[in-house]
N, C-alpha and C positions, 0 to 999 in steps of 0.2 A: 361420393364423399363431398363432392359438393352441388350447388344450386344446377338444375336444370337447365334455365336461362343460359349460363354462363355457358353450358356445353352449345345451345342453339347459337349465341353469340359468336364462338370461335370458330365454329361450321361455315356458317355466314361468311364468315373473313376468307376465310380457307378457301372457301367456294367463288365466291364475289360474287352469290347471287342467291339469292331467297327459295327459288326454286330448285336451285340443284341441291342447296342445302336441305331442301326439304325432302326428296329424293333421298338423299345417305341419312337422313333422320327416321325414314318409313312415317313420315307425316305429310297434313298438306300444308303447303303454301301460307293460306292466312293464318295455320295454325303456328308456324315460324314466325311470320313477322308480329302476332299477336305478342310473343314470348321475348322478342326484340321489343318490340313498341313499352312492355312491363317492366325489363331491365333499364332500359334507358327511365324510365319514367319513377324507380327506383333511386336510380344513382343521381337524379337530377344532372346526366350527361346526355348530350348527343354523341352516340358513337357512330353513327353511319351518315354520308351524305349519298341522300338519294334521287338520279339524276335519269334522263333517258339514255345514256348512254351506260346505266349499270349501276354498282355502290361501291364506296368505298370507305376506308375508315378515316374519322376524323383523327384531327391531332390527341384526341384525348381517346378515343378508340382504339389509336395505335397501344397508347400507355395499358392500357385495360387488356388489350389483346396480350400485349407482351405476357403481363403480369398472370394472365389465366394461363398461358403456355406453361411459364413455372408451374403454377399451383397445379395443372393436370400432372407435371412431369414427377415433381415431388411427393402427388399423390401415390402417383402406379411406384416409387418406391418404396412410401411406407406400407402400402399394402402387400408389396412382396417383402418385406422385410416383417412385418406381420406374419404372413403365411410361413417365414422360415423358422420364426420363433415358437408357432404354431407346430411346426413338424419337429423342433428340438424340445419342446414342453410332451409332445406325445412319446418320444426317444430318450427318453431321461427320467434315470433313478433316481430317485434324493434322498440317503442317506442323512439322517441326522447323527450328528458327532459329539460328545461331550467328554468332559474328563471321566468321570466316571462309568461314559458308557461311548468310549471310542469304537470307532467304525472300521480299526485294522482285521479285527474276524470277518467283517461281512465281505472287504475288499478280495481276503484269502478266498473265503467261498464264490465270489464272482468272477473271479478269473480263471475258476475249474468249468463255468456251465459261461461264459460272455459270448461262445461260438455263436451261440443259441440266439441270441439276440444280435444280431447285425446292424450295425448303424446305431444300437445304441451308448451312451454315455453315463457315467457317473456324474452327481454333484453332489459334492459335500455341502449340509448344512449344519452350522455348527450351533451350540445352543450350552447354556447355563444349567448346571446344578444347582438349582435355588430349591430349597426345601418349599416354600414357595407357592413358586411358580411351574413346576415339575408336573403335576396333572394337566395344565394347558397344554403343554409338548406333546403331552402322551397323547392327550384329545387333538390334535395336531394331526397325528398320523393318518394320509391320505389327503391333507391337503399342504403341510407344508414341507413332512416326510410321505417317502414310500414304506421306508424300511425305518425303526431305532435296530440296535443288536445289546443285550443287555442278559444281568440273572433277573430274572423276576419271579417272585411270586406273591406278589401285591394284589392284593385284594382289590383296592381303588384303582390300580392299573391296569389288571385285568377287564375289569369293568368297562374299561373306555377301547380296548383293542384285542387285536388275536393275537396270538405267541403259538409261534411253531419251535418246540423246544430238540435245541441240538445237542443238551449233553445236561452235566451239571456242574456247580462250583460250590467248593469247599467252602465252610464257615471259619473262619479262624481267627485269632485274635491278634490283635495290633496293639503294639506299647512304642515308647518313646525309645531312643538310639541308646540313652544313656537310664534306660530302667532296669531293672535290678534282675527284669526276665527276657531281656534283650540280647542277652548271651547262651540264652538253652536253644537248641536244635526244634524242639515241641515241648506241648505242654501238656499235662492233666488238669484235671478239675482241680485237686488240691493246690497247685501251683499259683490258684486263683487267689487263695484262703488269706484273707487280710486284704482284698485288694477291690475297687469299684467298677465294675465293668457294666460299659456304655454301650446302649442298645437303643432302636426304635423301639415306641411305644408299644405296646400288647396290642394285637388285634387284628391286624394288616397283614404279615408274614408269618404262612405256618410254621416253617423251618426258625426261624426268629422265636417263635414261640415254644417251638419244640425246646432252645435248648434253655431258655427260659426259666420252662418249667424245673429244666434238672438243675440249674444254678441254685432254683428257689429253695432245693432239698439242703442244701449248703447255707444253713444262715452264716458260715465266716466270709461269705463271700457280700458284698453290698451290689445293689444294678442302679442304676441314672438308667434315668428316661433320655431321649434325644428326641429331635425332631422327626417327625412321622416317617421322614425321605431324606435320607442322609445329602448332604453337602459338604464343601473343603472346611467349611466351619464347624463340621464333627470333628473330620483331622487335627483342623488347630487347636482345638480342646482336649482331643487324648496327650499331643504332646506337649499343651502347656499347662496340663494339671496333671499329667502321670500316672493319668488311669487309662485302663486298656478298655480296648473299644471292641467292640464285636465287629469284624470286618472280611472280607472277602478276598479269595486268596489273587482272584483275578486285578483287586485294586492293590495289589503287592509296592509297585510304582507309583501311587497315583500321591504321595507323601513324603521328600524325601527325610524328615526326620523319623519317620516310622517304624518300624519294621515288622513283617506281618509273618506269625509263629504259627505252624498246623498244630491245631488241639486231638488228644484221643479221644477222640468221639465221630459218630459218621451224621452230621448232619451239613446235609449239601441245599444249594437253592439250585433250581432249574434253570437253564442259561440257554437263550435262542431270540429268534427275530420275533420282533414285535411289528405289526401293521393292521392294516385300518378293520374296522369291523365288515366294510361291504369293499374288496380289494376289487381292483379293475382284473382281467382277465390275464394280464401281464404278468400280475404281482405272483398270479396263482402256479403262472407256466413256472416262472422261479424257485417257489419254495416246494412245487414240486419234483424240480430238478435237482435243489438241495438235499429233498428227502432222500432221492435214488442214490445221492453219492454217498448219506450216513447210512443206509442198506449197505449198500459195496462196500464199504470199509466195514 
């Protein structure tokens, strides 16, 4: 990590002599003092006074010698301190976190298979719901997550990652505390009839689309478009215009004006680990230890 010179130079000093330094160098002789005579000739310093009775360092030699002592000592720490961050970047999950797609499921599943992995570690990376900014993340995965954990069945999300899918989640609908269907246990479709229910756009989400389609048999019923990838600024809009939102029973909490109703009907999205398209060897031993434990169960 640093000038070669500067390593002949402090050998030199170490030594008091060109020749033995040149000895612990596996070099010869002129080819030391050539490397001394370059440094000095550099620094516009003399740093050795050279005498028949041997060398020593001059007053500004000493200063240069001190100052190389640090810089080697400072060196061999950052480079072990490199190497450790190095063996904790190769020992280390990263988890991406978000309100809408928190990382409490994956934690549960990690602490049934973590034997497995010795030495290594979690870290949480947390990240934004931007309708957005939400395909960057996904395209993310493998370099700034290992793991998201989420429902997906996104079109565009798919496309950028793998999903190993662990179960599924309910579709259901979300109204404000104080709306008129905030008080039933569940709903049917007629329950809808007068009412505007907020959806991502067609196209992206089969399950999204599936129920769509059966809304559309229902002209009493009106749909709004939303943004492609929902965010907390779909939330703030079901509860501050009173229309019910198409929403997932897993984002139950993620709202507290909300309150999120199961509808009769069976349309669920797929809910599992998302990660990178080409995973490390790691990634693999994991979700296929996950799979063995949704076997056993």
């Amino acid at each position: 990590m640093f000038n070669h010179q500067l390593t002949a130079f402090v050998c030199v000093a170490d030594c008091g002599s060109f020749n033995k330094a040149a000895e612990r160098l596996y070099v010869s002789p002129p080819s030391v003092m050539k490397q001394i005579n370059s440094l000095e000739h550099h620094l516009g310093l003399k740093l050795f006074d050279r005498t028949n009775q041997g060398i020593r360092l001059t007053a500004a030699g000493q200063v240069i010698y001190r100052h190389a002592r640090y810089l080697f000592d400072y060196s061999a720490k950052a480079i072990e301190e490199a190497k450790q961050q190095e063996l904790a970047a190769e020992t280390t999950f990263c988890i991406g976190s978000s309100l809408l797609n928190p990382c409490k499921p994956f934690m549960d599943l990690w602490y049934q298979v973590n034997q497995e992995f010795p030495g290594y570690r979690l870290h949480i990376v947390p990240f934004e719901d931007n309708h957005q900014g939400i395909l960057a993340e996904i395209a993310a995965l493998g370099e700034k997550y290992d793991f998201l954990i989420a429902a997906c069945d996104s079109v565009f999300w798919l496309d950028l990652c793998n999903f190993q899918k662990l179960g599924d989640c309910r579709l259901c609908c979300g109204v404000a505390r104080e709306h008129r269907l905030a008080r039933k246990d569940s709903l049917t479709v007629e329950d809808l009839f007068g009412e505007t229910i907020m959806m991502v756009k067609e196209g992206d989400s089969g399950s999204v689309d599936a129920v769509r389609r059966e809304i559309q048999l229902h002209p009493e019923i009106q749909i709004e478009d939303t943004a492609q990838f929902y965010d907390i600024e779909v939330f703030n809009r079901c509860a501050q215009t009173q229309n019910v939102m198409l929403t997932l029973e897993c984002w139950r909490d993620v709202h507290p004006g909300l309150i999120t109703l199961p509808v009769k009907w069976d349309y669920r999205v797929p809910y599992g680990i998302l990660y990178a398209k080409h995973p490390a060897k790691e990634i693999l031993k994991f979700l296929s230890l996950v799979k063995q434990l949704h076997i056993i169960s």
